[in-house]
C-alpha positions in Angstrom: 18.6 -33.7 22.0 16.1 -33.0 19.0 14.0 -31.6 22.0 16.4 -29.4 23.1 17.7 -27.7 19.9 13.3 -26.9 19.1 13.0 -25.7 22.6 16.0 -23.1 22.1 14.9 -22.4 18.9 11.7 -21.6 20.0 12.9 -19.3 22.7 15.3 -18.0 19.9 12.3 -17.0 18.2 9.9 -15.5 21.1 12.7 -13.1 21.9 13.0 -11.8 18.2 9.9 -11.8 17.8 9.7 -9.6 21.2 12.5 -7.6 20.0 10.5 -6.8 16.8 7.4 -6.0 18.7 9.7 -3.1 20.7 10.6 -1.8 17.8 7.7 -1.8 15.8 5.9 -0.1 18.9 8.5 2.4 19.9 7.8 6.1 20.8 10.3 7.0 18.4 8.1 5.5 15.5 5.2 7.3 16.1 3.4 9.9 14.4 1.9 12.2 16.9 -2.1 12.3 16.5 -2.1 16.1 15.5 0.2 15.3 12.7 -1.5 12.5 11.6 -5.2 12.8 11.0 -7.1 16.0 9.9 -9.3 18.1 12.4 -12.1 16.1 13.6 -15.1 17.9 12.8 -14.2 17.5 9.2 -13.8 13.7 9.2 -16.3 10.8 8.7 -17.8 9.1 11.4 -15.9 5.8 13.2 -17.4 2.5 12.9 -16.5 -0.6 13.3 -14.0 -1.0 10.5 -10.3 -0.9 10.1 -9.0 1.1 7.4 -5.2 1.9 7.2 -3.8 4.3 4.8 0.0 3.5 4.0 2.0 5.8 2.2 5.7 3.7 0.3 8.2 6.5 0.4 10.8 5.5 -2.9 13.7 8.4 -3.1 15.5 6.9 -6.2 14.1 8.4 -9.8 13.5 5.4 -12.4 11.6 7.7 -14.6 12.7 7.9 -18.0 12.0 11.4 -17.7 13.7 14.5 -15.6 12.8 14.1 -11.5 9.3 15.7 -10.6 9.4 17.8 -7.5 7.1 15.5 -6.0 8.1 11.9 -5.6 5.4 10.5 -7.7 7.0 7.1 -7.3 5.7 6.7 -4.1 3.1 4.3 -3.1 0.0 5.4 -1.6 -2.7 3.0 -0.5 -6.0 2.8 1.3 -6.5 -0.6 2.8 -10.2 -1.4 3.8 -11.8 -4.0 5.5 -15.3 -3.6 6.6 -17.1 -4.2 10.4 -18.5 -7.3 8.4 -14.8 -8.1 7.9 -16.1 -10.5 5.1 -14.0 -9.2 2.2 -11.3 -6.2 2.2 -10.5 -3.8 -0.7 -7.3 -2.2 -1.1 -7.6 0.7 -3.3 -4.4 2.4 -4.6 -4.2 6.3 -5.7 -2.4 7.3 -8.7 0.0 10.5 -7.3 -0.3 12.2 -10.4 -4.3 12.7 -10.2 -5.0 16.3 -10.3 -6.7 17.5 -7.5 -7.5 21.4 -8.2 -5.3 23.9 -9.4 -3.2 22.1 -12.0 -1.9 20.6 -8.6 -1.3 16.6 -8.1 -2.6 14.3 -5.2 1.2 13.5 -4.9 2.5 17.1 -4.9 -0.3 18.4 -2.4 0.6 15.2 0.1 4.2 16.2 -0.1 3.0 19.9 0.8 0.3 19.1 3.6 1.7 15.8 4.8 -0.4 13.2 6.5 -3.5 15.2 7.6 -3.9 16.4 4.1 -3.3 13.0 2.5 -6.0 11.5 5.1 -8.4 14.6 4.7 -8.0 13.8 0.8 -8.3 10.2 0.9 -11.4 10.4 3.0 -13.0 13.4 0.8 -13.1 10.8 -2.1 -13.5 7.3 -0.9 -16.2 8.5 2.1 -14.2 6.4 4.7 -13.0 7.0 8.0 -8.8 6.5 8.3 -8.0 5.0 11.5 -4.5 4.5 10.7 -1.6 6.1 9.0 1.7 4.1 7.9 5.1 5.6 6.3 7.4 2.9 4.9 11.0 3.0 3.8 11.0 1.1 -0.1 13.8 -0.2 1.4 12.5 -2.1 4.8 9.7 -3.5 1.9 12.1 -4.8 -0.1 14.0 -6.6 2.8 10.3 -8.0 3.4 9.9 -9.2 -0.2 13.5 -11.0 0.0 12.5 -12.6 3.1 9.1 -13.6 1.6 10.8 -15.5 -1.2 10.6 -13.0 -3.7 7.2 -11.7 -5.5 6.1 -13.1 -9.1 4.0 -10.0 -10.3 2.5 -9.3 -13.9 3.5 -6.7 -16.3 1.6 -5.5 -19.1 4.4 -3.8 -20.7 8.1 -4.7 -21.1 10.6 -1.9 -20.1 14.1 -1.2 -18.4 15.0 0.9 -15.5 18.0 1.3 -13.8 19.8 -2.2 -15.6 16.7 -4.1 -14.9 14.6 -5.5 -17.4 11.1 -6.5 -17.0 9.0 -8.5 -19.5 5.3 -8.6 -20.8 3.8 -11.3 -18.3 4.8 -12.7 -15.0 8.4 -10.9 -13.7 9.9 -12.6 -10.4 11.0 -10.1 -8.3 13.6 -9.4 -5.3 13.5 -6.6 -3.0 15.4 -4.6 -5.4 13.7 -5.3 -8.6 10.6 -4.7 -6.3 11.6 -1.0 -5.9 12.3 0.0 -9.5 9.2 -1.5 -10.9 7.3 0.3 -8.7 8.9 3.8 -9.1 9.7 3.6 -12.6 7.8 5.6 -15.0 7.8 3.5 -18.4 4.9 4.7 -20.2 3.8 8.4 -20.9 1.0 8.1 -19.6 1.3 10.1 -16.4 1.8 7.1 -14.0 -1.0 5.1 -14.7 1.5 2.6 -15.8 3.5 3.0 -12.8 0.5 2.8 -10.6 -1.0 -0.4 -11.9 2.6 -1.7 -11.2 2.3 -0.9 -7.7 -1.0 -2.7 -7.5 0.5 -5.5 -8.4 3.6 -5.8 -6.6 0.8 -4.9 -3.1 -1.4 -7.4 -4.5 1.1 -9.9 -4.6 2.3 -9.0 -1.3 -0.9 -9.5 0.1 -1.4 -12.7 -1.2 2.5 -13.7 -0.3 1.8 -12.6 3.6 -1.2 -15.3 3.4 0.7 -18.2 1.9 4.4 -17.5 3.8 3.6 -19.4 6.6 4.7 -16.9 9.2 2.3 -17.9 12.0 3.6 -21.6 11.6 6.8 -20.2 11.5 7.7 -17.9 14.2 11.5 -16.9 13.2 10.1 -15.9 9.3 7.7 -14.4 11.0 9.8 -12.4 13.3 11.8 -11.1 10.7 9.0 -9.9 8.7 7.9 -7.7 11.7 11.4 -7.0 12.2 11.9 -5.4 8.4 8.8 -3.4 9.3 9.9 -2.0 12.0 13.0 -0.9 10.5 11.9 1.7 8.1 8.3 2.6 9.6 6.5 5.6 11.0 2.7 5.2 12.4 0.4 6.8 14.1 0.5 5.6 18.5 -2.8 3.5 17.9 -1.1 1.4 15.3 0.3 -1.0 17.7 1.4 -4.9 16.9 -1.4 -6.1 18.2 -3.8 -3.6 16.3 -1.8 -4.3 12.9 -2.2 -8.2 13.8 -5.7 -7.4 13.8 -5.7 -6.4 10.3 -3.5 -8.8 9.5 -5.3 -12.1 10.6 -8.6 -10.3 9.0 -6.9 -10.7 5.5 -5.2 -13.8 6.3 -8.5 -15.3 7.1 -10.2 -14.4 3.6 -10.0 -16.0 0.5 -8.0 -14.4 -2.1 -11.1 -13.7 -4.3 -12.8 -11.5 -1.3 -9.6 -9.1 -1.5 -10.1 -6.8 -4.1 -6.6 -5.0 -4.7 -7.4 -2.0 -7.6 -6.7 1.8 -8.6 -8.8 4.5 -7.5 -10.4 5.0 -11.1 -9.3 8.4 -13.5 -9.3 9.3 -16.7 -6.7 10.6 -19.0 -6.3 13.5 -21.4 -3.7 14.7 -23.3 -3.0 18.1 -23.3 -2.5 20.8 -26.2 1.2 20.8 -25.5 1.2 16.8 -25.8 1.5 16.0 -21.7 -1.3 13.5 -20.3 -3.1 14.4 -17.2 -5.6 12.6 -15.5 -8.3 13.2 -13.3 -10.4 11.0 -11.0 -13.2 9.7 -12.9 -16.6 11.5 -12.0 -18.6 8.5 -12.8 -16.6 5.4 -11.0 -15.1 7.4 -7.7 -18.9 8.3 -6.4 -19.7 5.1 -7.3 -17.0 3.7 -5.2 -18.0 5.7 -2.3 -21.1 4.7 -2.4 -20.3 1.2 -2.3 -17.4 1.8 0.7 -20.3 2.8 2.7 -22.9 -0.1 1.8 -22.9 -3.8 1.4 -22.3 -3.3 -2.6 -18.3 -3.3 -2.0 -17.7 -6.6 -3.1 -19.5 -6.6 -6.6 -18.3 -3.5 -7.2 -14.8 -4.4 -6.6 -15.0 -7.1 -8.6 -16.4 -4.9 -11.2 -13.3 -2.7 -11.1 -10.9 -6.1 -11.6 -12.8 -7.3 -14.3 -12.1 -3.7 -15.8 -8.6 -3.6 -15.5 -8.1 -1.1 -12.5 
């Protein structure tokens, strides 16, 4: 009888998982090429890595301050792992970075969409994007609840939206997931926020790894499941391409995934705002080492700094 109920389990399982798969790899979750990646003659060259850029759409405010016109507390991430696929960097853009013209990396992505955000990702960080990845704050926070919840560092204590958070290690839900990545606590033009969304990815990451979902196969099903609910991707991004990715970071060590900010440097202004700017010392170095074998003592060198 103990036979039986684990073989019906297991079939339980291979049709969700299935199910999942469909829906992850449906038509009607795909980002058509043209409106996905920038002209090709402007792009770097392919190689043998995978790069994926993923862009966390939040629509609630947790600012202290008035709504911005662009949603600045949205996640936007370049993850990176190299054709030696002996390490991976995940490098995460503050939205508020100005760009040119008093204009933000944030408010231009929200103006250009996805081939601007990849033509700007890959102007700075010298990379090719092969993939592109829109997902609901929501579907993630169904993902961290099934995950167990995340424990995640803060540097600062602050509320937003009747949730408290404390100097140290926080444990987070789904919900408590989504404010601490979108709220604003600090004037200090998101750098705050941004270093809480490193976190919260890093310790993601790190949670995917240890969950156990290929031993597993119903968590595991209802991961992919969650993903699929609130995701838009480019047609290439199939399951088994994004299983690809997935089993090269599951397979490293946690010290040979580098999870940081794309460096900048703040100002305040005359009239007492902060802006910030990418820093014209760290980003070409960063490039440089994105296209050379330096990437994983330099991305060490950015932990040990704090980004």
């Amino acid at each position: 009888m103990a036979k039986l109920t684990k073989m019906v389990s297991a079939i339980g399982s291979l049709k969700d998982l299935n199910s999942a798969r469909a829906e992850f790899d449906d038509a009607s979750k795909t980002i058509p090429a043209e409106a996905a990646f920038p002209p090709a003659d402007i792009r770097p060259t392919a190689d043998d890595s995978r790069t994926l850029m993923l862009r966390v759409t939040n629509p609630g405010n947790f600012a202290e301050e008035a709504p911005r016109a662009s949603r600045q507390g949205d996640t936007f991430a370049v993850i990176h792992v190299p054709a030696s696929n002996d390490f991976a960097a995940v490098l995460v853009f503050n939205p508020a970075t100005q760009i040119e013209s008093g204009q933000t990396f944030g408010s231009i992505a929200d103006e250009g969409g996805w081939p601007v955000i990849v033509a700007m990702a890959e102007e700075y960080l010298g990379i090719r994007i092969d993939h592109v990845a829109q997902l609901e704050s929501d579907a993630l926070g169904r993902v961290i609840d099934e995950l167990g919840g995340l424990q995640v560092y803060s540097r600062t204590a602050f509320s937003a939206a009747g949730t408290d958070f404390v100097e140290g290690t926080n444990n987070l839900d789904g919900s408590a997931a989504q404010v601490f990545t979108a709220a604003d606590p600090v004037d200090d033009s998101g750098q705050t926020r941004t270093r809480n969304q490193r976190a919260v990815l890093r310790a993601l990451i790190q949670a995917l790894k240890s969950g156990g979902l290929v031993k597993d196969p119903n968590k595991g099903a209802a991961v992919l499941g969650h993903f699929a609910s609130g995701i838009q991707h480019n047609a290439e991004l199939t399951t088994v391409e994004l299983g690809k990715i997935a089993n090269s970071l599951r397979t490293l060590q946690s010290d040979d995934i580098a999870v940081v900010t794309v460096p900048t440097n703040s100002r305040r202004e005359d009239d007492g705002a902060v802006s910030i700017d990418f820093d014209p010392e760290a980003v070409p170095a960063l490039k440089n080492s994105l296209a050379s074998n330096d990437l994983p003592e330099f991305s060490r060198y950015l932990v040990s700094l704090g980004y």
